[in-house]
N, C-alpha and C positions, 0 to 999 in steps of 0.2 A: 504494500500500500504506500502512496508518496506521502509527502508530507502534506501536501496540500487537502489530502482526504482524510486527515487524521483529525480528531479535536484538538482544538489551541489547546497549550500550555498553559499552568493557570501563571503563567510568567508570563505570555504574549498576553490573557483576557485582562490584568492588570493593568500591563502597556493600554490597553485598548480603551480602558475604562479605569482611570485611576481615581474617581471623584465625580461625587453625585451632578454634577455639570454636562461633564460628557455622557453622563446614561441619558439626562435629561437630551442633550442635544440629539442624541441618538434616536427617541422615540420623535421627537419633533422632525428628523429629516427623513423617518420612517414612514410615521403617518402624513403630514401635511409637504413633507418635501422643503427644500431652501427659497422657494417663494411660491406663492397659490396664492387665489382669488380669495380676497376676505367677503366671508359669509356675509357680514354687513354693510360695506360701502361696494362692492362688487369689484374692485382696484385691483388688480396684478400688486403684489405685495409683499417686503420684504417685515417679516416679525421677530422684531428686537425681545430680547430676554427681560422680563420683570426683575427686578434686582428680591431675593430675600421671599419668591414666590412661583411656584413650578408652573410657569405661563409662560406666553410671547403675545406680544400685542403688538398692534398694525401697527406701521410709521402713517398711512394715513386718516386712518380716526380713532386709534386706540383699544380696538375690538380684541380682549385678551381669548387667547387661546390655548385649552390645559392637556398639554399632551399625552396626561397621564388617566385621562378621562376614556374610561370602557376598555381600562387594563387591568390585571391583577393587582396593578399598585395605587390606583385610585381611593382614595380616602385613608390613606395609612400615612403614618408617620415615621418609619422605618425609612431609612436612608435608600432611595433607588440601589446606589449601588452593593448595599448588601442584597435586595432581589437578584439583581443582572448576577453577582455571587453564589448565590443559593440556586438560580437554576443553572447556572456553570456547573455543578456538586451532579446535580441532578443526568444531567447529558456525562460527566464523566465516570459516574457509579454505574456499576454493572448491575449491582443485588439490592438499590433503594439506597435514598437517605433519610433516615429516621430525623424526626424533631430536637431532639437529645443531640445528637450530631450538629445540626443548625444551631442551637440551643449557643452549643458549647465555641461552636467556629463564629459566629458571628456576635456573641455577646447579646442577644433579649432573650428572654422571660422564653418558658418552651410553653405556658400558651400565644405569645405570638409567633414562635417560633413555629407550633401545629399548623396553627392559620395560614400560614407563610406556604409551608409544604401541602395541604390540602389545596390551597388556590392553584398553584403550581402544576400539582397533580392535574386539577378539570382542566386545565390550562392545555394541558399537554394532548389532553381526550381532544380540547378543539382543533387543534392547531394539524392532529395526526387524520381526524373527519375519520369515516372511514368508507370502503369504495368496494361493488360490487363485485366477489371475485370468483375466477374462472371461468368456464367458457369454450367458444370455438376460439382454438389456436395456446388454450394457455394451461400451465399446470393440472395435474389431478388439487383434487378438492379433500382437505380431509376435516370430518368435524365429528368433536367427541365433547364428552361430559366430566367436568371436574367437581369434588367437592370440598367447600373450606370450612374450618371452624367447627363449631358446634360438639356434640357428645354422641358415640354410640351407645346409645339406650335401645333394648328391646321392644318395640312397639312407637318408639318415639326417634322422630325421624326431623332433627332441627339442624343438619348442615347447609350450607345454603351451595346452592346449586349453580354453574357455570359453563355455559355451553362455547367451545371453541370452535372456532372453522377457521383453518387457514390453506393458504393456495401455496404448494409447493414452490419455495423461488421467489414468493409472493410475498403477500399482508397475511397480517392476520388479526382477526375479530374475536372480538371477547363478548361475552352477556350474562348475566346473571339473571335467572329467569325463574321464575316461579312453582316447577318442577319439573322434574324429568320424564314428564306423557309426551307424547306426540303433539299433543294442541300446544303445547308452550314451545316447543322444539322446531318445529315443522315452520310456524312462520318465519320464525327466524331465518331458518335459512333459506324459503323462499325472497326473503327483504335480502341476503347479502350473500346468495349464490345465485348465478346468472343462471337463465333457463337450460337446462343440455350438458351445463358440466359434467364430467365426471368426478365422483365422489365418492370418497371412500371412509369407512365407518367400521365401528364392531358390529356384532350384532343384536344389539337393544334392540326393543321394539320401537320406542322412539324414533327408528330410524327408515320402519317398515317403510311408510309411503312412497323412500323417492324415488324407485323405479315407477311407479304409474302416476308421478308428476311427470314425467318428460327425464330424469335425473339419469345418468349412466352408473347405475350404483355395484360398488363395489367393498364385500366384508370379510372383515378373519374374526376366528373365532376363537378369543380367548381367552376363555372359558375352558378349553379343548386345549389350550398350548400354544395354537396357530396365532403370530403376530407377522406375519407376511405372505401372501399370496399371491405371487407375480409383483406386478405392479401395487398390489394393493396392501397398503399398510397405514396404519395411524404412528408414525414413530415420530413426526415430525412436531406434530401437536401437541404430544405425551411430553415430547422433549421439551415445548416449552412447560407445560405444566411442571415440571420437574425442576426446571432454573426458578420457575415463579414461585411454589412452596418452598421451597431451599432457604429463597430471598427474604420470604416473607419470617419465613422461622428464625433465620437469622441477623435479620435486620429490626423486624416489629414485633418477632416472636408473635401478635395476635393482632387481627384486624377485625375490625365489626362491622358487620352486616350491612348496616348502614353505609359506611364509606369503604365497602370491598369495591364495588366499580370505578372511584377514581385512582386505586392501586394498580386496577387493571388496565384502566390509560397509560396508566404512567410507564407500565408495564410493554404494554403494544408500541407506544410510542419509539420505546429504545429498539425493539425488534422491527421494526417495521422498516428502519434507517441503520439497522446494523451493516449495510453496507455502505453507508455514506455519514459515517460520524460526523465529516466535517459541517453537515449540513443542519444536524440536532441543536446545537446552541442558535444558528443563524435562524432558523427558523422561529423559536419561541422567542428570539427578539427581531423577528419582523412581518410576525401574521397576527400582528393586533387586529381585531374587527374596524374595517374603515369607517372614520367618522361620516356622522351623515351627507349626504350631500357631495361625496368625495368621490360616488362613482366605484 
């Protein structure tokens, strides 16, 4: 891999951003660019820095503009550049970084410290979207059931349930669903497997229908021993499952139910770009949602 495709150094992201100024400038040439049309005089326009206040207002009528408005760092008081810092952590950790970590490396309180990594996390669900996979011309399809948390009890059944599909080569999708019948299972992968793929699965019933959707379906059974048959295997899937409880145990040791899906952004996110690390930090600092009006 060159260097160009590797994540910056946390020695170049420093160079890059030494002081809450430059992150500020950053999001300002990000989202509005080094001159745009001000929303209220209609002017081609050059906006000067508010001294003492994370704005830029028009040189020709004063119209301020808050760069940080409909970002994770909107309404915080934390220094920008410990954000742009903390999702640096985030793109260069392989197995997660816990709050306790932020906690300790950046100096606040690990309830803002939480808050910090939670934002971060759904930050990362957006920024990653995710896209319908397989198809004519592209990978087999493979989608399986994981489950976190919870107790095995006899008659009582409170793990919570997570169905994966990912496209060999590809993306991969994550969902925490409701339970593992076919009615919970089946729309999903019609919403994020193309019609025709081929797919391949264990052999739960959950998985019954997709041959007479249109689906090329293909199962091992392993229950029986059988974990590949030909072409068809789930090892890919399993594999991520395997890095993600690993991460989770050893990072969070416990996640709750509630906020298991933004782990699982966080999670996709890094996979989804493990071929192009260089691209993971650029990313979450420059796919803010565009202000209105900006097209």
């Amino acid at each position: 891999m060159s260097t160009k495709q590797k994540l910056p150094t946390i020695r170049q992201f420093l160079e890059r951003f030494p002081d809450d100024d430059s992150c500020l400038d950053h999001l300002m040439e990000t989202r509005y660019g080094k001159r745009h049309t001000c929303a209220k005089c209609g002017k081609e326009a050059n906006f000067h820095r508010v001294k003492a206040r994370r704005c830029y207002e028009c040189d020709f009528c004063g119209y301020q503009v808050y760069p940080t408005a409909g970002t994770p760092f909107e309404n915080t008081r934390t220094p920008l550049r410990d954000w742009f810092h903390v999702m640096f952590m985030f793109c260069a950790s392989r197995n997660g970084v816990s709050a306790k970590e932020v906690q300790r490396t950046i100096g606040v309180t690990y309830k803002t410290a939480w808050r910090m990594c939670n934002l971060i996390r759904q930050y990362m669900g957006y920024v990653d979207g995710d896209t319908p996979l397989g198809g004519k011309g592209a990978g087999v399809v493979e989608a399986d059931k994981a489950y976190f948390g919870g107790h095995d009890k006899r008659g009582h059944d409170d793990k919570v349930i997570v169905l994966g599909i990912t496209e060999r080569g590809g993306e991969t999708v994550t969902k925490v669903i409701p339970s593992r019948k076919s009615k919970h299972v089946m729309p999903e992968i019609f919403k994020w497997v193309r019609p025709g793929a081929r797919v391949a699965t264990d052999e739960a019933k959950a998985f019954l229908e997709l041959s007479e959707n249109g689906y090329m379906h293909g199962t091992v059974n392993h229950s029986a021993g059988e974990y590949v048959n030909g072409n068809v295997h789930t090892n890919t899937i399993e594999s991520f499952w395997s890095h993600l409880k690993r991460s989770i145990n050893g990072t969070y040791v416990t996640v709750s139910p509630k906020w298991l899906q933004t782990y699982l952004w966080e999670f996709e996110f890094r996979q989804n770009l493990r071929k192009q690390p260089h691209l993971m930090l650029e990313l979450l600092l420059q796919a803010f949602p565009r202000p209105a009006g900006r097209g």
